[in-house]
N, C-alpha and C positions, 0 to 999 in steps of 0.2 A: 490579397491578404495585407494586414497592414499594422502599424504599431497601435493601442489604443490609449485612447486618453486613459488613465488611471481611474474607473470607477470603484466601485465597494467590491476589495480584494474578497476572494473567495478561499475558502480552506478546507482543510480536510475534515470528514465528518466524523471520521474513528480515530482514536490515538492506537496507534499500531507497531508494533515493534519493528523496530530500520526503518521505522520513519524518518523522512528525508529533509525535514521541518529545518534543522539543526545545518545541515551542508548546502543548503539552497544557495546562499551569498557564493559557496564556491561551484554550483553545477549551472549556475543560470550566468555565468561567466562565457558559456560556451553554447548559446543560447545562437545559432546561426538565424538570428530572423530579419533586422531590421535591415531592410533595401535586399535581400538576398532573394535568393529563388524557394527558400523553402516554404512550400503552402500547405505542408503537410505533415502531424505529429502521430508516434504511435509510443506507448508503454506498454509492453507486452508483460511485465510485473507490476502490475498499478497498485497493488496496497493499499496504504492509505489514502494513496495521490498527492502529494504535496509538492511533486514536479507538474507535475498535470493541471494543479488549479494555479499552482503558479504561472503556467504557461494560458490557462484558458484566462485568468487575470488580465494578464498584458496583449496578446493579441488577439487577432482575427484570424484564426486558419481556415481553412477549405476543407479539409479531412482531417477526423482525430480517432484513431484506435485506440483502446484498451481494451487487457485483456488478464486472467488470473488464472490460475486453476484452483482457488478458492471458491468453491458453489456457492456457498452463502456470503461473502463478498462482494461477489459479481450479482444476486439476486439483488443486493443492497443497491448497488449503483443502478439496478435497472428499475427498482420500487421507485427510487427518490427521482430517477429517470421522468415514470410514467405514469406512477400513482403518488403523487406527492400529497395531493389534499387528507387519505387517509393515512396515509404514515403519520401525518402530525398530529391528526386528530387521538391517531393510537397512544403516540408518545407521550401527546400529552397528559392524555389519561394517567397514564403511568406516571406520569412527575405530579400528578397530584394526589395521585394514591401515594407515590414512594416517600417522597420528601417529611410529611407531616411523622412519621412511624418513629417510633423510637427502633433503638438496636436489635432486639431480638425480633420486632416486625417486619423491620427490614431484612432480618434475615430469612425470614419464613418466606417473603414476598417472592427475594434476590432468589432462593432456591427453587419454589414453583416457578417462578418463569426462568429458569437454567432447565427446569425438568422439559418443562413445555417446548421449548426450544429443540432441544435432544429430540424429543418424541416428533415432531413437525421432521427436524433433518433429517430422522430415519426414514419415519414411514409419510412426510407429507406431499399435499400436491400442490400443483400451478396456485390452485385458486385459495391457499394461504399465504402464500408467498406473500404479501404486504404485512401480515403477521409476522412472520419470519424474520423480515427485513426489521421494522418495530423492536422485534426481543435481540436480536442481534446489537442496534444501537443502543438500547436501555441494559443487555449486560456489558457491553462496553464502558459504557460511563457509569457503570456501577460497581466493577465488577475491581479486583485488586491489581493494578497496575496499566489497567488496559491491554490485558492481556490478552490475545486470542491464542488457544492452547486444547487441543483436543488430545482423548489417550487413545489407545492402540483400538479402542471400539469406533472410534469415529468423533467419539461424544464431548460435548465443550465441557470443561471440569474445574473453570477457573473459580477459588471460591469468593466473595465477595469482598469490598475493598472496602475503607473506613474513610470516603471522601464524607462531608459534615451537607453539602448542598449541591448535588454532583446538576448542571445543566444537560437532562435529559434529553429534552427537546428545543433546539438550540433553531427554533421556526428561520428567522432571519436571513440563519446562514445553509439551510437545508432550501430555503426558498431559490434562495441565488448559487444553490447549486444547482439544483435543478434546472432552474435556468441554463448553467454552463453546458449543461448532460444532451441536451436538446442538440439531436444532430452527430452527437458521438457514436462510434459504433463502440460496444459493447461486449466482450465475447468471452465466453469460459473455457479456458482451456490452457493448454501447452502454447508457451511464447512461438512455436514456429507457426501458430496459426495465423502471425501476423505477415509471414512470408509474400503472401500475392498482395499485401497493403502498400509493404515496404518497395518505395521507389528513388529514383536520383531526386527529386523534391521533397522527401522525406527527413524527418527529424527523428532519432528514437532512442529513447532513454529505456537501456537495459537495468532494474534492479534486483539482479537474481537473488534468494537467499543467500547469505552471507557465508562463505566457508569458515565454519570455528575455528576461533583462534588457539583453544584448547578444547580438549578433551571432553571436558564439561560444560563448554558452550553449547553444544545442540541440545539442549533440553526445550527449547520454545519448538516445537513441532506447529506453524501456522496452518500447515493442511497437513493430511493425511500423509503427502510423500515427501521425505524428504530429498535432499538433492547435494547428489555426492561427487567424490572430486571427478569422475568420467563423465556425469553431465558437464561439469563445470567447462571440462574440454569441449564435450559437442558444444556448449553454447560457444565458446569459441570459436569453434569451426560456424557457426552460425553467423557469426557476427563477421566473419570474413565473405561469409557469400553473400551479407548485406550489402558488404562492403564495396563488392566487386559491382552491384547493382548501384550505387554513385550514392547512398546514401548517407547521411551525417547522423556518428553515432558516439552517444557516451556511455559506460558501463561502467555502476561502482562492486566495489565488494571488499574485503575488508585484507587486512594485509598482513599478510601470516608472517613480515618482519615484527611485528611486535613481538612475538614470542619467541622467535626463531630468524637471527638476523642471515642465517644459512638458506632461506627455505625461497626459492625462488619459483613458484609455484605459476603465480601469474606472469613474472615477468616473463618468463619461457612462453607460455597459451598465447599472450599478447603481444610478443617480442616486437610484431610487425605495427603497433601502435603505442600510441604518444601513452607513459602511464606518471602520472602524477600524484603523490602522495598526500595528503591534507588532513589537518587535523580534526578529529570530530572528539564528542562527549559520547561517550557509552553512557545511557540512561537506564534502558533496560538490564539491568543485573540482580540476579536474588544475591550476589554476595556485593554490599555496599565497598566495600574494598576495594574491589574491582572495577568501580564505575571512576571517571573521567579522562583525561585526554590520549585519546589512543589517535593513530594512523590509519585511514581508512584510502583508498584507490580509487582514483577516477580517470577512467581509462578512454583514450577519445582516438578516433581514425584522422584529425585533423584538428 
């Protein structure tokens, strides 16, 4: 494993919320690779991936897990994976059908494929899945804020967004991800399925859902389940039997001193690791008010 020369950075294909776009400068700080022992990454909450392609950017590893329990997510990363020729051929479609429409076309359009979508998540099989993956991308970059937000049916309900020329099909960088995917393992499910991966040569960036910093922050439901302060703990406790296994790990999540300079929630579950404070930009908010510079946590064994 080895540093690489810097070719044509790769980046995330969805704009996702707690995207990690915005803290990279502070989490790639802690980046154990160059001359070390580590030959091996895992992100057990891959998201968008913006640690992930930052990490597949700059080096060469031997083993890379991800992992989500977002289904259609992890379909995405496996389409762009394994079937990359029709995914672009799909999207493109769509950016030439979409783009020329005026407003109420594009709304007609943005909705039949929001319906289609829903109908495939429910009831579809394997052999849509490259579809799937297609309406996934094309409501993202269409769709109002890049939201991924489903309600208590399952069903994605985001309504359409007012970008003027949204890049659909963005080939280039879909090309060279694929490229990066080649060799990753992939998996859907609960972050401990990355437990038999995680070793002393391991790297593993934990992104768990954010604990709300009020009341009215959990509204963005990413998947069906959400994840509450007793997970919060088990992954704790997870992240200490990582630990015990020699592996190097950072874990962020957001820091309930913003609203409560009493509320020592993490530093108690973490107490046994290094926890560091940094500032980020809240981007994601339906109250404009409320967005920029908050305190978010990044919590490292070393």
């Amino acid at each position: 494993m080895g540093f690489k020369s810097v070719e044509k950075a790769v980046k995330p294909f969805l704009k996702w919320a707690g995207g990690k776009g915005q803290l990279l400068h502070e989490i790639e700080r802690y980046y154990p690779f160059p001359g070390g022992r580590i030959t091996k990454y895992a992100e057990p909450f891959v998201g968008g991936g913006a640690v992930l392609f930052d990490i597949l950017s700059k080096y060469d590893l031997d083993e890379v897990f991800i992992s989500d329990i977002n289904a259609e997510l992890i379909n995405t990363y496996h389409t762009i994976r394994d079937d990359i020729e029709e995914l672009i051929w799909l999207l493109s479609k769509f950016q030439k059908e979409y783009i020329p429409f005026d407003k109420e076309e594009r709304k007609s359009y943005y909705m039949t494929k929001r319906k289609r979508f829903n109908d495939i998540k429910v009831n579809g099989d394997a052999t849509i899945n490259t579809e799937k993956a297609a309406l996934m991308i094309f409501l993202n970059k269409t769709c109002f804020n890049g939201l991924y937000r489903v309600n208590k049916k399952g069903l994605f309900n985001v309504p359409m967004g007012a970008y003027k020329n949204p890049m659909i099909c963005d080939e280039n960088n879909l090309r060279a991800v694929s490229e990066k995917l080649q060799g990753v393992a992939i998996v859907r499910g609960d972050y401990r399925k990355s437990a038999d991966f995680i070793d002393k040569n391991t790297f593993v960036y934990f992104d768990p859902p954010y604990r709300p910093i009020t009341d009215t922050a959990s509204f963005t439901a990413y998947t069906e389940n959400s994840f509450n302060d007793a997970e919060q703990i088990e992954l704790a406790g997870f992240v200490d039997d990582m630990d015990r296994k020699g592996a190097k790990i950072v874990i962020s999540n957001s820091d309930p001193k913003n609203s409560d300079a009493e509320d020592d929630f993490f530093d108690n579950i973490y107490s046994a690791h290094k926890i560091q404070r940094v500032e980020a930009a809240r981007m994601i908010n339906c109250n404009s008010g409320a967005r920029g510079k908050i305190k978010e946590l990044l919590i490292s064994n070393f």
